[in-house]
C-alpha positions in Angstrom: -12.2 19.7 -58.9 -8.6 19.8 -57.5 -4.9 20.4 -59.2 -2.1 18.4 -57.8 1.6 18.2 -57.8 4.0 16.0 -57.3 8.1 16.7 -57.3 11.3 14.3 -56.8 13.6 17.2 -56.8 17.9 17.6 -56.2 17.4 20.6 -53.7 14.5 21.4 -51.4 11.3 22.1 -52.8 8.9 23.3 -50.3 9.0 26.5 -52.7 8.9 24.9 -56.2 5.9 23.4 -54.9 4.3 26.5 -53.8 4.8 28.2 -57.0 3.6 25.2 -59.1 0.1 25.1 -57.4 -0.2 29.0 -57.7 -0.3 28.1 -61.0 -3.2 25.3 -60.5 -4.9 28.0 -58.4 -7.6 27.8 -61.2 -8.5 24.3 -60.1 -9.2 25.0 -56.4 -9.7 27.8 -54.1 -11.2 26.0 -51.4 -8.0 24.7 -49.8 -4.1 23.7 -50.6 -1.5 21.8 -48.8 2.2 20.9 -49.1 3.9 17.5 -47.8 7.4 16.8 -48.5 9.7 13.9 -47.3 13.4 14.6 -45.4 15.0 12.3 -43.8 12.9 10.0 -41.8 10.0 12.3 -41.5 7.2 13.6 -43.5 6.3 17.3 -42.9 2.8 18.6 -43.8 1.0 21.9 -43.6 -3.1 22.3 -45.1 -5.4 25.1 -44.3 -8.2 26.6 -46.0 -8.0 29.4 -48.5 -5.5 30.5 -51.8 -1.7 29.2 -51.8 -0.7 32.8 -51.2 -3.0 33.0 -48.0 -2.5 29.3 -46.7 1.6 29.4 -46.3 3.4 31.9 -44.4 7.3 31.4 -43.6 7.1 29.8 -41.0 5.1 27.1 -42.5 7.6 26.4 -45.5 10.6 26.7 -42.9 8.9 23.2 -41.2 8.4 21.7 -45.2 12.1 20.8 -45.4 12.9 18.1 -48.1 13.8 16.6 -51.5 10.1 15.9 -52.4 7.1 16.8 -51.9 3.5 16.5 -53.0 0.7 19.6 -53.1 -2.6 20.0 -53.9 -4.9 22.7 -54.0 -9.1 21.5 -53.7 -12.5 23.0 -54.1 -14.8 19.8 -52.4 -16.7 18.0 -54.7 -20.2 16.9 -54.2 -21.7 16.8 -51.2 -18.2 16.7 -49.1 -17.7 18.7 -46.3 -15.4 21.7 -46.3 -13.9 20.2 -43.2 -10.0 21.5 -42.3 -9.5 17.7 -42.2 -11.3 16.5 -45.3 -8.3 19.0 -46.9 -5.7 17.2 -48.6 -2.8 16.1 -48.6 -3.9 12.9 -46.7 -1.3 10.7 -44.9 -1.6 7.2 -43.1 1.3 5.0 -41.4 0.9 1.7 -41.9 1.9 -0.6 -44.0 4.0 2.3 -45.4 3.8 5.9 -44.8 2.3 7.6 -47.4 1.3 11.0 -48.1 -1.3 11.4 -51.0 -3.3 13.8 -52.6 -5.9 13.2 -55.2 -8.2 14.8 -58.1 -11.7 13.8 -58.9 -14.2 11.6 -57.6 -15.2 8.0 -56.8 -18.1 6.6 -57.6 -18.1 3.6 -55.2 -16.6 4.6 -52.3 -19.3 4.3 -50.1 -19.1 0.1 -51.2 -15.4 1.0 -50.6 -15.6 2.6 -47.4 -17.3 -0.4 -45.9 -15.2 -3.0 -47.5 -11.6 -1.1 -45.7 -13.9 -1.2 -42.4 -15.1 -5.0 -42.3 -12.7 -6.6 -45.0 -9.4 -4.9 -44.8 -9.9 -3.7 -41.0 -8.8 -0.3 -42.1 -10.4 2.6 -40.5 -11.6 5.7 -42.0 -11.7 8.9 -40.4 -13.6 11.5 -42.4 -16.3 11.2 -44.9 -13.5 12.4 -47.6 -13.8 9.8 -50.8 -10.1 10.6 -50.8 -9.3 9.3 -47.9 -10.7 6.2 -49.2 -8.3 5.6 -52.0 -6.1 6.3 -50.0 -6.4 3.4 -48.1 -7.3 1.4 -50.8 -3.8 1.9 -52.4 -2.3 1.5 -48.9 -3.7 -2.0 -48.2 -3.1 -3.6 -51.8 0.4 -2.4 -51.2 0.5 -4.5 -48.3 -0.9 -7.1 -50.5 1.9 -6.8 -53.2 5.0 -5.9 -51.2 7.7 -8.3 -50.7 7.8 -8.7 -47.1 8.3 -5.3 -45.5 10.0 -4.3 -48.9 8.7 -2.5 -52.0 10.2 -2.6 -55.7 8.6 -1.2 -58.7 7.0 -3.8 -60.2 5.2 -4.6 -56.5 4.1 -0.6 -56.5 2.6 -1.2 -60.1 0.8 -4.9 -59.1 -1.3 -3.1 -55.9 -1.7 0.4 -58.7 -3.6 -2.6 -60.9 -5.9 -3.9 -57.9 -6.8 -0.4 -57.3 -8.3 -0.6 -60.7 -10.0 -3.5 -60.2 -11.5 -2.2 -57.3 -12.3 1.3 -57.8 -14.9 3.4 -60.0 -14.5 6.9 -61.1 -12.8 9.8 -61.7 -8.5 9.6 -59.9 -5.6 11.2 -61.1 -3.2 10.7 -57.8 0.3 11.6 -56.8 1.7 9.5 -53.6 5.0 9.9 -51.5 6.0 6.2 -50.6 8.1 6.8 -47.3 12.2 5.9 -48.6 11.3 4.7 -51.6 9.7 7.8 -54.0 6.9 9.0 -55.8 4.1 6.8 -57.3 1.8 8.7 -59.9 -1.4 7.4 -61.7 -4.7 7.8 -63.7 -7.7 6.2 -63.9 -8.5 3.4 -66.8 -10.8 6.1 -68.5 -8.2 9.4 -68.0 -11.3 11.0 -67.1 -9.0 14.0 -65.1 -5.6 14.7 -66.5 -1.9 14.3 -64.9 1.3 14.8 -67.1 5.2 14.4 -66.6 7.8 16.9 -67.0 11.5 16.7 -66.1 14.3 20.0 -65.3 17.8 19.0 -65.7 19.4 20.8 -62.9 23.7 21.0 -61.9 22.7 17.9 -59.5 20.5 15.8 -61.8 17.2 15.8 -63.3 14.5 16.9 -61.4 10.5 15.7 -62.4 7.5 17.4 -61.5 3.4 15.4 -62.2 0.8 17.9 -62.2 -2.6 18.3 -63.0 -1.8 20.7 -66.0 1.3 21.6 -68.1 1.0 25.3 -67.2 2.5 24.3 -64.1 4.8 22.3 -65.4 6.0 25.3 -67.7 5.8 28.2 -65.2 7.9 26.5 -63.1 10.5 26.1 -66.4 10.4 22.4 -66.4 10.1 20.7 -69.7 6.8 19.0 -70.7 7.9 15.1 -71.3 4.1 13.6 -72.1 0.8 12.8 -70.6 0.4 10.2 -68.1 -1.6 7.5 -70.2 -5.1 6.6 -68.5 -4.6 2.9 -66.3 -0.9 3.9 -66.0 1.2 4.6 -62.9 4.3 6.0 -63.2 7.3 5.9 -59.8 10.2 8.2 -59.5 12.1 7.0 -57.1 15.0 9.3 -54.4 17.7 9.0 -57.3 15.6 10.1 -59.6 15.3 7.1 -61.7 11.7 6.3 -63.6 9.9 3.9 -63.7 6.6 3.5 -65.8 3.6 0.5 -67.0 0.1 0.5 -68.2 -1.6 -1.1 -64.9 -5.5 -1.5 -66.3 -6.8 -4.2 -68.7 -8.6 -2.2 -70.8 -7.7 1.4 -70.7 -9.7 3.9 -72.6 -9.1 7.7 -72.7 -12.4 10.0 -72.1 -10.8 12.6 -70.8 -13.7 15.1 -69.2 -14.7 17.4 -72.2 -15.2 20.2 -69.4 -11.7 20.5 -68.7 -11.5 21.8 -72.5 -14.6 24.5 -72.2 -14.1 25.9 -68.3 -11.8 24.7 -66.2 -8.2 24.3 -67.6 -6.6 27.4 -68.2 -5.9 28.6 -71.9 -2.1 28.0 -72.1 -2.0 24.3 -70.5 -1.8 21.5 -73.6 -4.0 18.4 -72.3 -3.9 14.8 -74.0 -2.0 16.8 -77.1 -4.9 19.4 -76.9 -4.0 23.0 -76.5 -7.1 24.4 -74.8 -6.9 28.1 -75.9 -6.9 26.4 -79.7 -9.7 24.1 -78.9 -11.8 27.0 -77.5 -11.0 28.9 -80.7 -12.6 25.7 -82.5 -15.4 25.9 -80.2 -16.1 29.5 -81.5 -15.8 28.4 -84.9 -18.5 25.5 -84.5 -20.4 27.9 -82.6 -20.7 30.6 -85.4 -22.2 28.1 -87.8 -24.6 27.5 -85.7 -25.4 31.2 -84.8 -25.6 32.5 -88.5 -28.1 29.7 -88.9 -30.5 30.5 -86.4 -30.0 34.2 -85.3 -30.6 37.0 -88.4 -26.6 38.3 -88.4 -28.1 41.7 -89.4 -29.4 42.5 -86.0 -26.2 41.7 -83.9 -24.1 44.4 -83.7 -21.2 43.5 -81.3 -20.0 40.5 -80.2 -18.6 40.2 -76.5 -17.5 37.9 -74.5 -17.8 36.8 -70.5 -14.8 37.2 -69.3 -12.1 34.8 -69.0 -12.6 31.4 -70.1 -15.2 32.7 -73.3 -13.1 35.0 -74.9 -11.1 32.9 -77.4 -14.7 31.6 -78.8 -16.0 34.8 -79.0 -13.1 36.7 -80.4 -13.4 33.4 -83.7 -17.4 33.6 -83.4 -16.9 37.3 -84.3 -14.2 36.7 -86.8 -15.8 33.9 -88.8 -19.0 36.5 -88.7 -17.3 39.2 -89.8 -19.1 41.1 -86.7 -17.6 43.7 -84.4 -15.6 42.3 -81.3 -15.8 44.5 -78.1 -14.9 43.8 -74.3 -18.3 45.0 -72.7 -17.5 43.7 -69.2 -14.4 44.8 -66.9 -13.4 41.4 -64.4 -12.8 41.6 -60.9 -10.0 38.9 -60.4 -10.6 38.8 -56.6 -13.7 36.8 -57.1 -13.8 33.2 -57.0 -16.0 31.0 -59.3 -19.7 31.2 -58.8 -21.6 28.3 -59.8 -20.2 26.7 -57.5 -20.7 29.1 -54.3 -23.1 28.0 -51.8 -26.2 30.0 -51.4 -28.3 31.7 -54.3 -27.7 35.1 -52.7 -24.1 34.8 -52.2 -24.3 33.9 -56.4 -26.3 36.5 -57.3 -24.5 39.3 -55.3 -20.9 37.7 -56.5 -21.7 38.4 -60.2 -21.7 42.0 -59.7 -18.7 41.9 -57.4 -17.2 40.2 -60.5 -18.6 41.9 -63.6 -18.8 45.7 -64.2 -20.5 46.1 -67.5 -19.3 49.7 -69.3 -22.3 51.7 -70.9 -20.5 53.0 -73.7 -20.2 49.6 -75.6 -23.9 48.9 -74.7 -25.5 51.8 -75.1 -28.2 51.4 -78.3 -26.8 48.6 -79.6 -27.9 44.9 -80.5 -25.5 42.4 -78.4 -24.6 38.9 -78.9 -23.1 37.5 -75.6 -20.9 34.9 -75.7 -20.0 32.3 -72.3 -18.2 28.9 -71.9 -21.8 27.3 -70.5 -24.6 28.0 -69.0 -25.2 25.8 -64.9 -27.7 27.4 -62.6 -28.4 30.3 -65.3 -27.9 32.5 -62.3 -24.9 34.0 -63.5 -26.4 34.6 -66.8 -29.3 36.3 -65.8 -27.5 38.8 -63.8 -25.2 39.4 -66.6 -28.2 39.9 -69.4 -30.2 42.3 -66.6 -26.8 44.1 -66.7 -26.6 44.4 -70.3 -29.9 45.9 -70.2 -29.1 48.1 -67.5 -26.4 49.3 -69.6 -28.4 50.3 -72.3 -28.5 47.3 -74.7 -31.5 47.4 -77.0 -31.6 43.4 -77.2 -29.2 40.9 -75.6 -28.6 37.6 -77.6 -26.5 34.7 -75.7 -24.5 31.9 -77.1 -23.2 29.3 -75.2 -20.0 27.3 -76.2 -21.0 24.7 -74.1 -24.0 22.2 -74.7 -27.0 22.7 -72.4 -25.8 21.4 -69.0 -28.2 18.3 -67.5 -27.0 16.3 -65.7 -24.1 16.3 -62.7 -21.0 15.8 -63.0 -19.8 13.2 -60.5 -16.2 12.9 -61.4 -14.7 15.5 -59.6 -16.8 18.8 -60.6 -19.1 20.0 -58.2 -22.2 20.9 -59.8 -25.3 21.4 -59.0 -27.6 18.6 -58.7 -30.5 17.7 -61.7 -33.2 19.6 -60.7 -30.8 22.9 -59.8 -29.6 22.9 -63.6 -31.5 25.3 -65.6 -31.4 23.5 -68.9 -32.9 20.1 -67.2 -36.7 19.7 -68.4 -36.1 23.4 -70.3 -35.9 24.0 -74.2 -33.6 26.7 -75.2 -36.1 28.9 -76.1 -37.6 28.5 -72.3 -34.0 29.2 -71.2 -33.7 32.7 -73.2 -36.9 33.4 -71.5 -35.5 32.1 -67.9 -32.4 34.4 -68.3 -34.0 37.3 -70.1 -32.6 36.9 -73.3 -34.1 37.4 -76.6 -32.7 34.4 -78.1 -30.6 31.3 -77.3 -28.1 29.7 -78.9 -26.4 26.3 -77.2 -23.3 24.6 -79.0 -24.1 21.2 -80.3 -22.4 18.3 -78.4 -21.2 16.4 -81.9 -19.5 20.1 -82.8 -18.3 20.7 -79.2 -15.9 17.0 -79.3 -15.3 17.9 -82.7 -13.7 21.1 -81.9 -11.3 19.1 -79.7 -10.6 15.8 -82.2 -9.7 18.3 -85.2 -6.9 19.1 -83.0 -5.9 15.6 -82.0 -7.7 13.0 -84.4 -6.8 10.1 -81.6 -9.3 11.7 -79.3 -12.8 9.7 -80.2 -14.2 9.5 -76.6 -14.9 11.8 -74.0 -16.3 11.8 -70.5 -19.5 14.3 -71.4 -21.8 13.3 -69.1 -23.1 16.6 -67.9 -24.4 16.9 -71.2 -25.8 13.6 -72.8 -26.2 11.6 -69.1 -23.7 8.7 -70.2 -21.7 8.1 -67.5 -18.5 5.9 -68.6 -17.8 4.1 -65.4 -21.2 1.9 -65.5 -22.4 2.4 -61.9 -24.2 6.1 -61.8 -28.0 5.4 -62.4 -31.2 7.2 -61.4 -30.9 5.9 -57.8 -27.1 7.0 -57.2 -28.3 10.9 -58.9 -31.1 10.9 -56.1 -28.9 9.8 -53.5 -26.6 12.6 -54.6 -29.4 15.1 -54.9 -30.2 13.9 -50.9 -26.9 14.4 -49.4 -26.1 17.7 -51.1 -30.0 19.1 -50.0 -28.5 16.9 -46.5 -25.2 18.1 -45.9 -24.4 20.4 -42.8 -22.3 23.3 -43.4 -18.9 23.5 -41.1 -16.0 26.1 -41.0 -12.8 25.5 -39.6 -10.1 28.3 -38.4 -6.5 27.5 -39.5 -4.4 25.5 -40.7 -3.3 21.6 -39.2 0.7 21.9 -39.1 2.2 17.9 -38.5 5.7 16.4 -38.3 5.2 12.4 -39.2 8.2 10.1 -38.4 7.8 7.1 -40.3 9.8 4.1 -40.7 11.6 3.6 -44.4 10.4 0.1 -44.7 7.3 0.1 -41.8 
């Protein structure tokens, strides 16, 4: 899971950048780096850690320029956490081109080898990224005019990507002397959207992985990029904009909706704090009809992404509503740290639970979803500690069980603790007294009341349908054996380069 931006900007924007992925800090914690475009040079700086830790001034004194890409990355599964792995990418030839990219491909091993003995590209880390990257760069070639490039050509060699490609790509690409390309997968399986600031000089446009970035950084939201379409801003600032897949079909990822977007970001016409009010709605129906309502007597939630569901669950109920457990911010996600210990211990780094709103009292806990049940189980145990009598949980997500392989990096099958378990042997798991999962029908209907157009999403993790038609048993258990495979690496600080590149190489 990654956020990206991309800006064609009237002034410098080395620091518009930097604030916009602050505000996609949500989406990656892993990594984040800035390329912009002056002159005849692209200027790039990546590193691992936060936005706020990665740059220092001396870093955005060498990202001079009137655009610029960013991205900030966790690595998806089974990638390395390699300094160069980080993103943005860049390559030379036929154009230079700086890139940055959010979800995952499917076949890019097939790919991989195709660049290598078909398009004699070569490849240089194990980053599916890097990959489509390539990809892009050689159809391109393929489309441009000679050593020239106009629209239509950039949207010709955006349509052979499709063709070629499988999974999960939202991407944003500086086109050395020519401008931005953005686009989106056929299936709009991760999200991208447009916005546009009209400045003294002229209007400025940002794509980013979520409106909240597009807002906190006071541009105006314009629309969603449609899935199969690319959309090019050119230097002048000039758009340019065409459906580039046969048969497009939106299924956005329904996880975006219960975990990670934030709250205030509006995603393919879906606000996501309304939809996970919905979610609590659907979820209360469903609670009243299999726990006795008489023997909860608060409702609280997990704090941050759970708290609109619970505060409806509790409202619909007519129950009390308390906040049981105080957040540490400074912790990162943990379902998707490495190491069981390093999970376990992180919950209580991240969760205090307060004794006065436990003590003697019957408590219905509310989260967005339920992965490892590691975090769960700590956070019942804590309950308990605290003096709850009995702990009820309520998940507003369907039992997780299955990976994700478009971009999120879960756990593989036989690591999820809903796989091959009923809910009531999941209470049991996590110490509960009883269970209750939202239902997958209520979960998309909480999002379709809000925008009727939505009929499809990508909800693999839940029911196993994977929309892109290649992911079967034997592609899971090759998944399962790289992750169990892969050798951990650190690097130490950040790769600093100065690119000249030719306008038309």
């Amino acid at each position: 899971m990654c956020g990206i931006i991309g800006i064609v900007g009237r002034g410098p924007v080395n620091q518009l950048v930097y604030d916009s992925l602050l505000l996609l800090q949500h989406r990656g914690q892993d990594a984040a780096g800035i390329a912009t475009a002056y002159g005849n040079h692209f200027n790039m700086y990546k590193a691992h850690g936060l936005v706020r830790d990665v740059f220092r001034t001396r870093n955005m004194r060498d990202l001079p320029g009137h655009a610029g890409i960013g991205q900030v990355r966790y690595p998806t599964a089974g990638s390395s956490d390699s300094l160069e792995e980080a993103q943005p990418f860049y390559v030379n030839a036929p154009f230079g081109i700086t890139f940055a990219h959010n979800g995952n491909l499917t076949n890019w091993r097939e790919l991989r080898e195709s660049l290598f003995k078909v398009d004699q590209r070569h490849i240089n880390t194990n980053s599916d990224s890097e990959v489509l990257l390539n990809v892009l760069a050689h159809e391109l070639q393929s489309a441009a005019k000679g050593t020239s490039l106009d629209p239509q050509a950039m949207f010709n060699a955006v349509a052979a990507v499709h063709r070629r490609v499988k999974g999960a790509y939202s991407v944003v690409a500086q086109i050395a002397g020519y401008g931005l390309l953005a686009f989106r997968d056929p299936f709009g399986i991760r999200p991208l959207c447009l916005g546009k600031f009209e400045s003294e000089l002229g209007t400025e446009w940002m794509v980013a992985s979520e409106s909240v970035a597009l807002e906190g950084s006071g541009f105006d939201f314009v629309r969603d990029v449609d899935a199969g379409e690319a959309i090019f801003v050119d230097l002048d600032g000039n758009v340019h904009e065409k459906q580039c897949a046969d048969n497009p079909v939106l299924t956005p990822c329904i996880f975006e909706y219960v975990y990670f977007a934030r709250p205030d970001s509006t995603i393919n016409g879906v606000n996501v704090y309304n939809a996970r009010l919905k979610m609590g709605e659907y979820l209360a129906d469903k609670v009243a009809r299999q726990i006795r309502l008489q023997e909860i007597d608060v409702v609280m939630p997990i704090p941050d992404s759970s708290r609109p569901a619970a505060m409806q669950l509790a409202s619909r109920l007519d129950l009390e509503y308390r906040e049981g457990f105080i957040k540490n911010r400074y912790v990162g996600r943990t379902f998707i740290m490495p190491g069981q210990a390093v999970r376990k211990k992180s919950v209580r780094q991240k969760l205090n639970a307060m004794s006065m709103e436990f003590k003697d009292k019957n408590v219905l806990l509310v989260d967005d979803s339920i992965v490892r049940g590691t975090t769960s189980r700590e956070i019942v145990d804590m309950a308990r500690a605290a003096g709850a009598r009995k702990v009820f949980f309520a998940s507003a997500a369907p039992p997780v069980c299955f990976p994700n392989v478009y971009g999120i990096d879960m756990p593989t099958q036989d690591e999820l603790i809903a796989n091959g378990r009923t809910p009531e042997e999941v209470a049991k798991e996590i110490g509960a007294d009883a269970l209750v999962y939202q239902d997958l029908e209520d979960l998309k209907s909480a999002i379709s009341d809000l925008n009727p157009a939505l009929t499809q999403f990508e909800s693999s993790c839940f029911d196993g349908q994977y929309v892109t038609g290649d992911v079967d048993s034997a592609y899971l258990e090759r998944l399962r054996l790289t992750r169990h495979q892969a050798k951990e690496g650190q690097a130490v600080g950040g790769l600093q380069f100065n690119m000249g590149y030719a306008a038309n190489a």
